[in-house]
Backbone as numpy.savetxt, mean C-alpha at the origin, in Angstrom:
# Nx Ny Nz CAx CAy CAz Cx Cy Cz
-1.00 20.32 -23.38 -0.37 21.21 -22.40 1.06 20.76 -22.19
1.80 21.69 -22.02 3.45 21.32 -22.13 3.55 21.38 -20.54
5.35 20.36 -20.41 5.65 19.81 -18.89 5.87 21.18 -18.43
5.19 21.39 -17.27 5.70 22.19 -16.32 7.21 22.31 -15.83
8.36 23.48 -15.89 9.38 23.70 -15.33 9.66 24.92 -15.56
10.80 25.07 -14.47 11.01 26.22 -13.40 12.03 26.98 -14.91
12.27 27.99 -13.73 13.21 28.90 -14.71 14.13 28.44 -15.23
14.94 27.19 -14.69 16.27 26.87 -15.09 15.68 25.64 -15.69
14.59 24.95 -16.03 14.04 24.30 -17.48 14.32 23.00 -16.66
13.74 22.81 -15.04 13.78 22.01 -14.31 12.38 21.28 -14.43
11.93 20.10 -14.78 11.04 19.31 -14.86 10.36 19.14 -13.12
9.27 19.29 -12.96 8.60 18.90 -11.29 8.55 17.08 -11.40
9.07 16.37 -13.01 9.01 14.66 -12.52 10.35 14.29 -11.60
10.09 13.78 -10.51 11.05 13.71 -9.59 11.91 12.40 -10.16
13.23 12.44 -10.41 13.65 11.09 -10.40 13.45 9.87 -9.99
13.37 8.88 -10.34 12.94 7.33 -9.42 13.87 7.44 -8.50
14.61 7.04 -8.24 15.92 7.18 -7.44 15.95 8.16 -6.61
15.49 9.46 -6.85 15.22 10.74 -5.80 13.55 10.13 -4.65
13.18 9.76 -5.75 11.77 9.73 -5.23 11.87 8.35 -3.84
12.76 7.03 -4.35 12.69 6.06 -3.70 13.47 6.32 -2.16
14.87 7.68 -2.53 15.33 7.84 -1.20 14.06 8.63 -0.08
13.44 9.50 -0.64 12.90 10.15 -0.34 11.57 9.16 0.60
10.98 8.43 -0.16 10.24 7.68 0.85 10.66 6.57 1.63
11.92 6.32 1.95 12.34 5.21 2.11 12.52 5.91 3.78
13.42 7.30 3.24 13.95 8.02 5.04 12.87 8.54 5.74
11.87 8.22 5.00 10.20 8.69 5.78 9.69 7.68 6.34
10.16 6.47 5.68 9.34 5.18 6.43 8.04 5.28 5.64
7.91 5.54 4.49 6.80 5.44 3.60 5.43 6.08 3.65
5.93 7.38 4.08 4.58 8.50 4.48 5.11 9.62 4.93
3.96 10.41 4.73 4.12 11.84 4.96 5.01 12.13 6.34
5.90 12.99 5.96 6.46 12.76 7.42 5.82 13.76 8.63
5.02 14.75 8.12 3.98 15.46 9.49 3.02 14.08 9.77
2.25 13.87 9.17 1.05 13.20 9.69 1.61 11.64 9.65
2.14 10.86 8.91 1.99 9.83 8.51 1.30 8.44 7.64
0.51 9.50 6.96 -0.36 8.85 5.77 0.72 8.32 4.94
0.24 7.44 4.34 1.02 6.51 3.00 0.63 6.95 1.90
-0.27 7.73 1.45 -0.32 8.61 0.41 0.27 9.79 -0.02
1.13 9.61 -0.56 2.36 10.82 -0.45 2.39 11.25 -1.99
3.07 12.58 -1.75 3.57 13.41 -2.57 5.08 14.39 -2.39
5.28 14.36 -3.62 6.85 15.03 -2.99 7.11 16.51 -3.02
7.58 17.21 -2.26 7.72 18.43 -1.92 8.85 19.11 -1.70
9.28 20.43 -2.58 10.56 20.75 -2.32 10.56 21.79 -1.13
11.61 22.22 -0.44 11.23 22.81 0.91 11.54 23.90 0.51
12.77 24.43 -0.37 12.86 25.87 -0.96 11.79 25.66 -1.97
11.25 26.84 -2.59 10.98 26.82 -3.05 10.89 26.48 -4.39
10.10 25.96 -5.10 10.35 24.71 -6.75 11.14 26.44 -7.80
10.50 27.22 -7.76 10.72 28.40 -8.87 12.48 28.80 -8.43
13.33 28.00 -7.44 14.35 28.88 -6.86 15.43 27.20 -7.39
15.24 26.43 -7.49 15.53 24.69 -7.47 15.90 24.83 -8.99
17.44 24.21 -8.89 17.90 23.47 -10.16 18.58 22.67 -10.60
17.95 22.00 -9.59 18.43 20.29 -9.22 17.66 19.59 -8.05
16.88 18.10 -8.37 16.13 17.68 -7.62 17.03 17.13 -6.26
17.25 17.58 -5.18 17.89 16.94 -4.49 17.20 16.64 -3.20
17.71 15.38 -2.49 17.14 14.79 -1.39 17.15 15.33 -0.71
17.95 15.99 -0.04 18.36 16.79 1.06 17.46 18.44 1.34
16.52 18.30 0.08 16.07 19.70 -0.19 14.50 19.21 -0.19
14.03 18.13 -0.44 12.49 17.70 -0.67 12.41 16.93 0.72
11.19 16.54 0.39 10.40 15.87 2.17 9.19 15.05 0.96
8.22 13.93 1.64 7.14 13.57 1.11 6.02 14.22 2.31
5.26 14.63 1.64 4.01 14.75 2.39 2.76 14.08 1.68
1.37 14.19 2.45 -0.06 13.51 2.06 -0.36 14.71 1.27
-1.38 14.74 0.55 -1.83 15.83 -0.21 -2.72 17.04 0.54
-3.12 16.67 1.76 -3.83 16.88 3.02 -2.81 18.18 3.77
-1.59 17.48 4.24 -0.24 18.43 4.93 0.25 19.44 3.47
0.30 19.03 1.92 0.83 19.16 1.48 0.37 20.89 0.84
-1.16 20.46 1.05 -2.12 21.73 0.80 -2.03 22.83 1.84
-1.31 22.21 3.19 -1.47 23.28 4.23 -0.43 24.12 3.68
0.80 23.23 3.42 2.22 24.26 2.89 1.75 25.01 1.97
0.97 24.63 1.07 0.70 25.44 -0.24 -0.29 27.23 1.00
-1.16 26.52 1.27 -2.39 27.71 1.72 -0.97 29.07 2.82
0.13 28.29 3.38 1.22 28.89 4.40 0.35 28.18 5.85
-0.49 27.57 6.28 -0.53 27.04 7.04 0.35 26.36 8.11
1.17 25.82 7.26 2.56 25.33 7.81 3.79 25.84 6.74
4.75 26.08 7.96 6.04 26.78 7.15 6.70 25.46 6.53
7.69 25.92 5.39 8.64 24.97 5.10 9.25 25.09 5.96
9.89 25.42 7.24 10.89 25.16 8.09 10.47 23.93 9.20
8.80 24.51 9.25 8.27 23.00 9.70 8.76 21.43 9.29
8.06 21.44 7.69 8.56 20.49 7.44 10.02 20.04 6.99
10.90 20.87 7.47 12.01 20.30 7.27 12.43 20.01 8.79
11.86 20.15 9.49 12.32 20.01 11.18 11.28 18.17 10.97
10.43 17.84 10.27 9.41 16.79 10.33 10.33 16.21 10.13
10.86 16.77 8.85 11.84 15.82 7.71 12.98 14.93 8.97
13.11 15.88 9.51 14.43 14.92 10.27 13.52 13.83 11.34
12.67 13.88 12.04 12.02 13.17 12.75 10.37 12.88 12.02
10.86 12.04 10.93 9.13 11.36 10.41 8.48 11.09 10.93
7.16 10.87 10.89 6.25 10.52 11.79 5.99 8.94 11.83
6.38 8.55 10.52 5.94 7.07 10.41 7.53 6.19 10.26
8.57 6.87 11.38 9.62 6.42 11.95 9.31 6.41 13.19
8.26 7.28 13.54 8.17 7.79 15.24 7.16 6.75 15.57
6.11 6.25 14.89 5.56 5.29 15.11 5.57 3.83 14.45
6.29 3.50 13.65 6.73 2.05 13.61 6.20 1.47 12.09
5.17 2.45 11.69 4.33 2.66 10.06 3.68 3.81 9.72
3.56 3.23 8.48 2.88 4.59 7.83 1.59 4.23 7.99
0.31 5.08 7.57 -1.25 4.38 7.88 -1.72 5.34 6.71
-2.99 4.37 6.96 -4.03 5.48 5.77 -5.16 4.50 5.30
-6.69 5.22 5.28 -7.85 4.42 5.13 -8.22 4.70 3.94
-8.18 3.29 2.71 -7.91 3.30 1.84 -9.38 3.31 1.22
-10.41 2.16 1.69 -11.48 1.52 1.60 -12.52 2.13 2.15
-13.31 2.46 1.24 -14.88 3.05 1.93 -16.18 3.08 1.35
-16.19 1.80 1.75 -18.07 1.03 0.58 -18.61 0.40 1.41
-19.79 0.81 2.10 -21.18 -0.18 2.39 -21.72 -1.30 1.96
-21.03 -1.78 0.84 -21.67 -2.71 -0.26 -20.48 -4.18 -0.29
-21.10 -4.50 -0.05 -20.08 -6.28 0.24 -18.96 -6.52 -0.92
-17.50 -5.85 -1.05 -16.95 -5.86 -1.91 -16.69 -6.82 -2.86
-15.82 -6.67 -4.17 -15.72 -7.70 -5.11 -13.92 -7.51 -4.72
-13.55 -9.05 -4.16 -12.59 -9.10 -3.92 -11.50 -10.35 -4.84
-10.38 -10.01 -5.61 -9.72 -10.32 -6.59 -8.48 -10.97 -6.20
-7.93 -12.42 -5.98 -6.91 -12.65 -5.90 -6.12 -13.38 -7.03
-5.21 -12.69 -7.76 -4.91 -13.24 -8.87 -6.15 -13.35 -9.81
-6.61 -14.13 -10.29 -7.19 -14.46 -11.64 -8.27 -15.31 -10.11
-8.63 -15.19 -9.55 -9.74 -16.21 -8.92 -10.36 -14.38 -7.65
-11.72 -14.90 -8.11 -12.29 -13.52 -7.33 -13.93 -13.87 -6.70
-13.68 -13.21 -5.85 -14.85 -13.79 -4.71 -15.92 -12.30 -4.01
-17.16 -12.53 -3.90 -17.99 -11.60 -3.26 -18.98 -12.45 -2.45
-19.13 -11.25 -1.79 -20.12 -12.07 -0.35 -19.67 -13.41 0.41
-18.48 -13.17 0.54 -17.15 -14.03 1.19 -16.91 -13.61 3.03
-17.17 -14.42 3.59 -16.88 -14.21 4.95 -15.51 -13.87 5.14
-14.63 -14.90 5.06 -13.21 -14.67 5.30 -12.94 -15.57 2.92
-11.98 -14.55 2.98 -11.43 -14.78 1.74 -10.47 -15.33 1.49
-9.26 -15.44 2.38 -8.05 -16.29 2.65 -8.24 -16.57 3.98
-7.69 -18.16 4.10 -7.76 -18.49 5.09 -6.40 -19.53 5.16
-5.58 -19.48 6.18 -4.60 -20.43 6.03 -4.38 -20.54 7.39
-4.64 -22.29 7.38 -5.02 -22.88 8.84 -5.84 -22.89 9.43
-5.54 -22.03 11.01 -7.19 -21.32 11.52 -7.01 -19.87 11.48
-5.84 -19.21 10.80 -5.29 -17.77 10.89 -6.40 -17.34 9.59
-7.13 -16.41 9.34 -7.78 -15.60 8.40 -6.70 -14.33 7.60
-6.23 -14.80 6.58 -5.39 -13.80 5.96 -6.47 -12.37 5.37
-7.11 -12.75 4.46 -8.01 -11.40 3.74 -9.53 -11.89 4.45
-10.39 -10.84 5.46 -11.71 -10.64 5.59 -12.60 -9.65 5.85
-13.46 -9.94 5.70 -14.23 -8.51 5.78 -15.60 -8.62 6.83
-15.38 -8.13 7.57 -16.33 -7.19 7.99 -17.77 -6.57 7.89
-18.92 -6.98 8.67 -19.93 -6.05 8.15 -19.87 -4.92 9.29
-20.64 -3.58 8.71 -20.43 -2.65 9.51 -21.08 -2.31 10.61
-20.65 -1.66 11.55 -20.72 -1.30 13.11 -22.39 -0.84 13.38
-22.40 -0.24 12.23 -23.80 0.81 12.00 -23.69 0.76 10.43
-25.13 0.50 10.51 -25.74 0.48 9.29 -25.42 1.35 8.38
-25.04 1.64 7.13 -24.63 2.63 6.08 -23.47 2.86 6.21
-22.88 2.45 7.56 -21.22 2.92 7.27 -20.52 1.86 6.48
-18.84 2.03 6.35 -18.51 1.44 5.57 -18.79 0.12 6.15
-18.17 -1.08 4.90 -17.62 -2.70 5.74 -15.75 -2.19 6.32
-15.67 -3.03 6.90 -14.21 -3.39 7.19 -13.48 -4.54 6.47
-12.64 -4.03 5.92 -11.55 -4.62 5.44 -10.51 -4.88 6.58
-10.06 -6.25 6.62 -9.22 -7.18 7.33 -7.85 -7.71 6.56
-6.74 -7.42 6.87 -5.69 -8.28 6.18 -3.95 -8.38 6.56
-3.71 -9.36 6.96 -2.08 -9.49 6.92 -1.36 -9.99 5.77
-0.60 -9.26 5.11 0.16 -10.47 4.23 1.60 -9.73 4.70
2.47 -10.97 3.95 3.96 -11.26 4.56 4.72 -11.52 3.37
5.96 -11.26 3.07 6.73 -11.82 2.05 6.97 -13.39 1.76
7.49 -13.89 1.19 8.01 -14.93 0.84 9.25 -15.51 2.00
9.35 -14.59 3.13 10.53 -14.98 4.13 9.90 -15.00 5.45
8.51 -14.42 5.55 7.46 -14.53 6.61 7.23 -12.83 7.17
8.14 -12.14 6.61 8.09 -10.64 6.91 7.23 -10.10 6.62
6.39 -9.74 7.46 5.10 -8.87 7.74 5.04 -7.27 6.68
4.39 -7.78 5.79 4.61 -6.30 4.77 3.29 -4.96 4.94
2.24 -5.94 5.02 1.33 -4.87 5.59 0.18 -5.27 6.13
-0.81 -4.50 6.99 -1.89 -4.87 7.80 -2.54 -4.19 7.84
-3.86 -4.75 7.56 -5.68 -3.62 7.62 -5.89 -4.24 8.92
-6.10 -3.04 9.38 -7.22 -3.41 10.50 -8.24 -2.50 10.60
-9.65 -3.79 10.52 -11.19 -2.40 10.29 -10.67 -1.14 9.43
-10.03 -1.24 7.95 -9.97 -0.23 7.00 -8.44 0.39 7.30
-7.89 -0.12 9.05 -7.20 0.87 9.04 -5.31 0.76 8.73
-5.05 1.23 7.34 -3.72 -0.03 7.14 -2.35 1.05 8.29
-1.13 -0.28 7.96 -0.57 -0.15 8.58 0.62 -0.75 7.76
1.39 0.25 7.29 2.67 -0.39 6.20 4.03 -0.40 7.24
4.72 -1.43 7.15 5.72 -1.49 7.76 6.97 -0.72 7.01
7.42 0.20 8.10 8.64 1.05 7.73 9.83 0.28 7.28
9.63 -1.02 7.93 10.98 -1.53 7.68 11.16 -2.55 5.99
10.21 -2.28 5.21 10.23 -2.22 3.51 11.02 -1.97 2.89
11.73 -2.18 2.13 12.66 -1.76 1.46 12.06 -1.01 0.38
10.77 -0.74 0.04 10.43 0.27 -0.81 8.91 0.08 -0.67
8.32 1.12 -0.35 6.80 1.04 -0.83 6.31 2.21 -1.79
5.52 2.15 -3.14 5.19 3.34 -3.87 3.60 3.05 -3.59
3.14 4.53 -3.38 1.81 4.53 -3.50 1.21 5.34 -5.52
0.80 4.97 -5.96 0.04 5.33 -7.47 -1.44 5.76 -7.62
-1.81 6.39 -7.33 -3.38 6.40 -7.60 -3.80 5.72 -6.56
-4.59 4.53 -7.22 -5.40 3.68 -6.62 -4.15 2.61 -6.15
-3.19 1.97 -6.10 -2.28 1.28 -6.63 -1.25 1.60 -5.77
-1.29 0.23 -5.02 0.17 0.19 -3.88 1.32 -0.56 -4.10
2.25 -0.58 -4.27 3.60 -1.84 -4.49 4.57 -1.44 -3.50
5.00 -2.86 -3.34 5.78 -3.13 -2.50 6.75 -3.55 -2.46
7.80 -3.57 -2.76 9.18 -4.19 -3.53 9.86 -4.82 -1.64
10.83 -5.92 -2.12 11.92 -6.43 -1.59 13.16 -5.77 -1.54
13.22 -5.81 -3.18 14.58 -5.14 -3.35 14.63 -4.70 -4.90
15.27 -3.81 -5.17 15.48 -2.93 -6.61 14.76 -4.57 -7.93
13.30 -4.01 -8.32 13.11 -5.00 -9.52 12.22 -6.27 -8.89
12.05 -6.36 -7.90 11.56 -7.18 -6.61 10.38 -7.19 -6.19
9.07 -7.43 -6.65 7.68 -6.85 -6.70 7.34 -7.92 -5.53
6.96 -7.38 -4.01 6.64 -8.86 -3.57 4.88 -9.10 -3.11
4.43 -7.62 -3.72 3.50 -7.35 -3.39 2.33 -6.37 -4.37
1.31 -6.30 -4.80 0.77 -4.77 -5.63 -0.74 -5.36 -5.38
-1.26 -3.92 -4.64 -2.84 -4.27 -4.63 -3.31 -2.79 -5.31
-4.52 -3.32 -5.91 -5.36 -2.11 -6.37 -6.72 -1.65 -5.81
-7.67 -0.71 -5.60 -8.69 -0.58 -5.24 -9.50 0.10 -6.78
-10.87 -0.23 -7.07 -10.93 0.45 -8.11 -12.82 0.68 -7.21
-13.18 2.28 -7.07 -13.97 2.34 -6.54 -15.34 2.13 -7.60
-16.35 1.69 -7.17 -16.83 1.85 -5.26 -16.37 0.42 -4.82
-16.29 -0.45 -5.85 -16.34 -1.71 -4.24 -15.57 -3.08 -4.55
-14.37 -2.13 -5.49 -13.00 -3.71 -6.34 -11.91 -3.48 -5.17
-11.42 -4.48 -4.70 -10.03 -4.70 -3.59 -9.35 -5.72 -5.04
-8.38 -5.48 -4.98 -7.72 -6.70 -6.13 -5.87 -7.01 -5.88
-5.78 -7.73 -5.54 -4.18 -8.44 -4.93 -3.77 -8.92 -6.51
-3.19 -7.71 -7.26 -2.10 -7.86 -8.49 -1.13 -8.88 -8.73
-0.34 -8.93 -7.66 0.66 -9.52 -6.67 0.93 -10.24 -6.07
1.74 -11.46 -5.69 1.68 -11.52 -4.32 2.59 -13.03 -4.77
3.99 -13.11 -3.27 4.44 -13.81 -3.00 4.83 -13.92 -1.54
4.30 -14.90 -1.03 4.00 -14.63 0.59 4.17 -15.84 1.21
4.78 -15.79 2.70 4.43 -17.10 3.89 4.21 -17.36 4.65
3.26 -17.80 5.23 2.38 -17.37 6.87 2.54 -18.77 7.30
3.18 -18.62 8.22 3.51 -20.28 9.10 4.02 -21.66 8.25
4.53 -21.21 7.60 5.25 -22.47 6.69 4.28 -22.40 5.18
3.31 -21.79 4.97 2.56 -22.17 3.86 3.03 -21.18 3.29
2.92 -21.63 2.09 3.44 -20.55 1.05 2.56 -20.23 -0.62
1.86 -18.53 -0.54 0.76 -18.61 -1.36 1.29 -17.39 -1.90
1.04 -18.34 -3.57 1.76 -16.73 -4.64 0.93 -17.17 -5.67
0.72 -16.46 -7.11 0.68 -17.02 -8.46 0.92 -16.20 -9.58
1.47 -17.33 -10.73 1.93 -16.21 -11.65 1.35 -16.34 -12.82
1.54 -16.87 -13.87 1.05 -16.56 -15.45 -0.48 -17.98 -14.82
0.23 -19.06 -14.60 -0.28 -20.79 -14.23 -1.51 -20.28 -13.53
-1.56 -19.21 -12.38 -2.78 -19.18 -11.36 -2.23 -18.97 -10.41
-2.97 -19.40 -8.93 -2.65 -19.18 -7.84 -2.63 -20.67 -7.22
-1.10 -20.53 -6.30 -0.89 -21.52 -5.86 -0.67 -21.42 -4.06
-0.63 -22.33 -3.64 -0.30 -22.42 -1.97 0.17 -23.95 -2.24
1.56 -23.95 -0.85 2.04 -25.07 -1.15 2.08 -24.75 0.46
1.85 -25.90 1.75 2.31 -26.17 3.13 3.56 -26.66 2.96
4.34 -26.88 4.21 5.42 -27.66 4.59 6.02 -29.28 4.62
4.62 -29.34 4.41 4.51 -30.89 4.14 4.10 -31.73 3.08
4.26 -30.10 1.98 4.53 -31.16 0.41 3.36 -30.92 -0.32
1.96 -30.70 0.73 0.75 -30.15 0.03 0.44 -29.27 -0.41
-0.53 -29.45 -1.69 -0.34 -27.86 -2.38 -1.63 -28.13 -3.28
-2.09 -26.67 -3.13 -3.52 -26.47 -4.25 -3.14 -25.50 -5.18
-3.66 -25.75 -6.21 -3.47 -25.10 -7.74 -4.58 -24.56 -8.54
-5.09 -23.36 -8.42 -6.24 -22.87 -9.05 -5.93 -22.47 -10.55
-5.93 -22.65 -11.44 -5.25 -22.62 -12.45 -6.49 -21.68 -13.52
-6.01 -20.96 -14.12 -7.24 -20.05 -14.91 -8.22 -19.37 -14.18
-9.53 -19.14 -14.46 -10.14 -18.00 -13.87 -11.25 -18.63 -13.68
-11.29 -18.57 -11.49 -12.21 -18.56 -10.77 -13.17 -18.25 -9.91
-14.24 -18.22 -9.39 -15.30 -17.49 -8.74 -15.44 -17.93 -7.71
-15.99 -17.00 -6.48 -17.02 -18.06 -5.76 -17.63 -16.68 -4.74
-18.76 -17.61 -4.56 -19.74 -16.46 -3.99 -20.47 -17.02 -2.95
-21.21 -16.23 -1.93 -22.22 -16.67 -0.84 -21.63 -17.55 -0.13
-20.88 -17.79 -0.02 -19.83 -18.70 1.45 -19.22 -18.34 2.28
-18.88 -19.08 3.02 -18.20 -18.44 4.54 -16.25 -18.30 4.44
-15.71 -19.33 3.36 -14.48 -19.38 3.40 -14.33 -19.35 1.51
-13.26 -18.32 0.91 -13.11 -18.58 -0.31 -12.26 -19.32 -0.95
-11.14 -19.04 -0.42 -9.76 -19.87 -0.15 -9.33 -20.34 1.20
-9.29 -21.66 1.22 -8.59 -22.42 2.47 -7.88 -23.36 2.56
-6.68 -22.77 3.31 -5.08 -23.68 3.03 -4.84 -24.61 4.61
């Protein structure tokens, strides 16, 4: 099947660069609702467009994005959103990513753990945990803070329910597949979900109270302030315990 484009032989792939302003002045979500699952949307219409420009698109969830399609909501709506985002108006973007009954298989780097009480733990603070559920058959809860490499708070589950900080210098959502950049080339973060029941941290360079836990080709490392440091090196397990990692 050949690329879809408009009369004037306009491609619907949005530029990187179009796409990154575009979620950046949203605060990384739809700007009606505020989901972090976005899609991009031109406000004139795509068949009238012959040139992708910022000033002319908005991101929406696929949810808001279907209302525009059905006329539910006007494009004049969302260009009145466009100027006041929603996930500027409240401080993040959100969206419930996770939804399995079944005690997940959880992946950090090359070392991966199930039936794990708390999965990171650094200090007495619990970085990644989970949850059993409220009522039986519903989902578990997913638990998690992580932070950059400067202590900046990049994103937060709470009971399933995340919470991406606007103040990112880039977040892309992909499929299953979240990243989080610092700065242009800057990965400081990428988690995947692969259903029904994989959480998996791609990623990660981070520091929660002086400790500092990343890994790269070597494994996964954490180093404290005081010189100490553990090194998981190649590929590890662990199962039926209360703590998987503890720094």
């Amino acid at each position: 099947m050949g690329e879809s484009k408009n009369k004037f032989s306009l491609s619907r792939n949005i530029p990187a660069e179009i796409a990154r302003q575009l979620r950046q002045e949203a605060g990384f979500g739809c700007v009606i609702c505020g989901c972090s699952l976005i899609t991009y949307e031109h406000i004139i219409n795509f068949s009238d467009v012959d040139q992708h420009r910022v000033e002319d698109m908005a991101v929406l969830c696929e949810n808001c994005h279907g209302k525009v399609t059905r006329k539910q909501l006007s494009k004049e709506y969302v260009r009145q959103k466009k100027g006041n985002p929603k996930a500027l108006e409240d401080g993040f973007a959100h969206d419930i990513f996770f939804a399995t009954s079944e005690q997940p298989t959880v992946t950090i780097g090359n070392f991966t753990m199930r039936n794990i009480g708390i999965h990171l733990m650094v200090g007495s603070d619990p970085i990644i945990h989970i949850k059993g559920p409220s009522v039986e058959g519903e989902p578990v809860l997913l638990n998690l803070m992580l932070a950059d490499e400067s202590g900046f708070k990049i994103v937060e589950i709470v009971d399933n329910q995340w919470r991406v900080n606007r103040d990112n210098w880039d977040v892309e959502t992909n499929a299953n597949r979240m990243t989080f950049r610092k700065r242009k080339g800057c990965i400081t973060l990428e988690i995947e979900f692969q259903a029904p029941d994989t959480f998996r941290i791609t990623r990660l360079n981070m520091l929660h109270k002086g400790r500092r836990i990343y890994f790269d080709r070597k494994g996964l490392h954490l180093r404290n302030n005081e010189g100490g440091s553990i090194n998981l090196s190649g590929r590890g397990r662990a199962e039926y315990c209360s703590i998987g990692i503890l720094m």
